[in-house]
N, C-alpha and C positions, 0 to 999 in steps of 0.2 A: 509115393507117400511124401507126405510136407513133412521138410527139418523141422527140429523143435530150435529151441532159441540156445539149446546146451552147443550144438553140433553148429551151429553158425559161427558161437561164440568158438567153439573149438577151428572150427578152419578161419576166423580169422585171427587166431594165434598161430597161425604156419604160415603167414602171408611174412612177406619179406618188411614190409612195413608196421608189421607189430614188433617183429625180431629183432629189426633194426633201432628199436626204440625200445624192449623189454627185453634183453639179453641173456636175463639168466632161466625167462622161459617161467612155467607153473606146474604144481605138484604138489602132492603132501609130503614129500619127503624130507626129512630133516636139512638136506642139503642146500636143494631147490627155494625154501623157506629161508636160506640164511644169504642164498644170492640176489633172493627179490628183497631183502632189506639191504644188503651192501652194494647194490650196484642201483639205486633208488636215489635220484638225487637230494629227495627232500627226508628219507627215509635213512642213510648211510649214517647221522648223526647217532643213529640210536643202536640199541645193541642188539643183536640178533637173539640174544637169551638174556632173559632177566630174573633173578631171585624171584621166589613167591612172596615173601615178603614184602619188596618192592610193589606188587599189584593191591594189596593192600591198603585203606587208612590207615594212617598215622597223622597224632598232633605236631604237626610242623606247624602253622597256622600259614604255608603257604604262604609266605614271608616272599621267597624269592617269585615262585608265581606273580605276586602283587605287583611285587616290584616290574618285573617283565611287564607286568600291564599298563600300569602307568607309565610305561617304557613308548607300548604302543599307540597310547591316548596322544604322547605327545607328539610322536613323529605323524599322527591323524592331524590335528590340529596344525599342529607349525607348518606344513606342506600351506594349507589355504593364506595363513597367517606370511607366508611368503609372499603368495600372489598380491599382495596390498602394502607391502614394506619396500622402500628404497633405503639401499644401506649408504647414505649421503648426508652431511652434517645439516643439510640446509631443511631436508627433507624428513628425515628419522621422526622428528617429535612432530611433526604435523601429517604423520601416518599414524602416528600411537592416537592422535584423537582422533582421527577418521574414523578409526578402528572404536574408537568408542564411544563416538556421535554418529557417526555417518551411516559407517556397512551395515546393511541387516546383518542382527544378531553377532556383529564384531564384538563388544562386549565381553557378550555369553564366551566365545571364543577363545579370546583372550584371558580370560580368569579363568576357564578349563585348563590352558595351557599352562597357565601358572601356579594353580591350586595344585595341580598335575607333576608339576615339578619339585615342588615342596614336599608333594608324598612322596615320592619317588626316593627324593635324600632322606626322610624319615623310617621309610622301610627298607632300603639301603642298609643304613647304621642299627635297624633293630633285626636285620639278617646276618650280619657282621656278627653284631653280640652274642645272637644264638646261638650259631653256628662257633664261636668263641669256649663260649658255655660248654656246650654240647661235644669239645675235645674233635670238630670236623676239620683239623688240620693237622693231624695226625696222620701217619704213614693209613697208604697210601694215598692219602689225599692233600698231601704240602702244595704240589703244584695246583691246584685246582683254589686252595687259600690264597697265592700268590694274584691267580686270575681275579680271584675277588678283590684284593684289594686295589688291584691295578681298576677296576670300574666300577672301586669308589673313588676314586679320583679324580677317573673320567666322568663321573656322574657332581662330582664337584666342582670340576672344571664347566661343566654344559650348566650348571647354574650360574655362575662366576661370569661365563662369557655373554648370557642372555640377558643378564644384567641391565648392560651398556645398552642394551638395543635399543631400546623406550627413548634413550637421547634428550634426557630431562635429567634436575640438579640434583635427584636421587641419585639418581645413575652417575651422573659423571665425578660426583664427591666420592662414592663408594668402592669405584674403581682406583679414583686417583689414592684412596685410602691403602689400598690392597693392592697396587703397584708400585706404593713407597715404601710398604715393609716389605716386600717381594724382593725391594734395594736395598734393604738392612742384612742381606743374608752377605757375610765374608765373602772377600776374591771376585764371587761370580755375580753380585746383586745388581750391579748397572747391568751390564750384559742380559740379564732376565728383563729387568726392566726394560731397556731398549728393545729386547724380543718381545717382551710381550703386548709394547704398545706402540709399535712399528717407530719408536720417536721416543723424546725425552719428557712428552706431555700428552694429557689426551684430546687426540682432534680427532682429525679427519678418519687418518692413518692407522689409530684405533678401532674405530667402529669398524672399517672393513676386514679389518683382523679380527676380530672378534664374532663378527657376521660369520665371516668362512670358515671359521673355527668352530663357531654355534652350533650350523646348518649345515656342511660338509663331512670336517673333518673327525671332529668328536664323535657324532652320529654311526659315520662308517666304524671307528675305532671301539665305539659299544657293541656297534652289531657282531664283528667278527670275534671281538672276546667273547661275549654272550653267547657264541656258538659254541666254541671249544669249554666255555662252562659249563654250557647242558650238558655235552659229549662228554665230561669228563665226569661228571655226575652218573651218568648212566654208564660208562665202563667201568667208574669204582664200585659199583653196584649197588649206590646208593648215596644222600646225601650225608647220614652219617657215618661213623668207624664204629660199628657197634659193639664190636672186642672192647674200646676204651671208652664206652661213654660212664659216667659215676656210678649208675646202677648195677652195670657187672662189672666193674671194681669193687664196689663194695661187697657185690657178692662172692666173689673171686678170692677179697681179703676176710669172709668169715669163715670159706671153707677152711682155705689155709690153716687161719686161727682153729679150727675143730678139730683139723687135723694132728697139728703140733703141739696141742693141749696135754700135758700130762693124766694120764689117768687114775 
């Protein structure tokens, strides 16, 4: 009698090379169900039970979603926008016009990345304010506020550093602008200065700090926050503290009132 495709599928989950790579195994058990999501590499982020609520619509207007996306428009775009960029004084602004005379579709490219970036800091700061609004920094969700504001920061810094790139008198006025108040700060302002433009002026020295800082560092430092921001999103059980948001305060202070009311 020919196996069917259940009974294949089941012996080749006892094969040493499913095991070895599917550890916690398959089942409908409540258990089995909470080891295939914790021991999942792409899957551990998330929580093994979620409020019903949480599965639900709700008007968030997906504020941070957006933001993540224009998150990944850019890291699409900027990857190609590498392969055509030398981060070299000589070179920098006569890549930004190749990019916008030469390359098929370097233009389109380019103003993707850029247009891409502007939203990014615009739904940034209108996720901030919501979530501000909306009392989501409240217990238990302090640290997960903190996370946010550490990548807007980062998401300020990766505009700030992309700047320079172009390597035109935009660029290099607006940085030197935002590097001399950077030295008005008390004690520590040269010191930033000097850190942040590898030198006391911007040259060479600059752009390739800036470049690695753009394209590297900032990048890796959004991604891994970004992580532990979902994660903690989904372990508070939600983006916001629904105990404290205004509408059950106020509801919360008419019982009260009803209650204490003289009769």
């Amino acid at each position: 009698m020919a196996k069917t495709v259940d009974q294949y599928f089941d012996e080749l989950q006892q094969t040493r090379v499913w095991q070895s790579i599917f550890r916690s195994g398959t089942g409908s058990s409540t258990l089995k169900r909470a080891l295939a999501i914790q021991q999942n590499v792409f899957l551990h982020l998330f929580s093994t039970k979620v409020r019903t609520r949480m599965l639900s619509f709700s008007a968030t207007w997906y504020l941070g979603t957006l933001t993540l996306g224009t998150f990944l428009i850019l890291v699409a775009t900027g990857i190609p926008l590498m392969l055509y960029y030398h981060p070299s004084a000589p070179q920098a602004y006569a890549d930004t016009k190749d990019l916008q005379f030469v390359v098929s579709s370097g233009m389109f490219l380019r103003n993707l990345h850029r247009w891409s970036a502007h939203a990014m800091v615009f739904l940034v700061f209108a996720h901030m304010f919501k979530v501000f609004y909306r009392g989501a920094y409240r217990t238990p969700r302090e640290l997960n506020w903190v996370i946010g504001v550490v990548l807007l920061l980062i998401t300020l810094l990766l505009s700030y550093t992309g700047y320079l790139l172009p390597w035109d008198q935009l660029a290099y006025w607006a940085i030197t602008v935002g590097s001399n108040i950077a030295s008005a700060v008390p004690i520590v302002g040269d010191k930033i200065h000097f850190l942040l433009l590898g030198g006391n002026a911007v040259n060479a020295n600059a752009l390739l700090r800036f470049y690695v800082l753009h394209c590297m560092i900032l990048p890796l430092a959004a991604i891994f926050f970004v992580a532990i921001h979902f994660w903690r999103i989904r372990k508070d059980g939600g983006l916001y503290n629904h105990a404290s948001e205004p509408a059950t305060l106020r509801a919360a202070a008419k019982d009260t009132t009803a209650v204490t009311e003289p009769r």
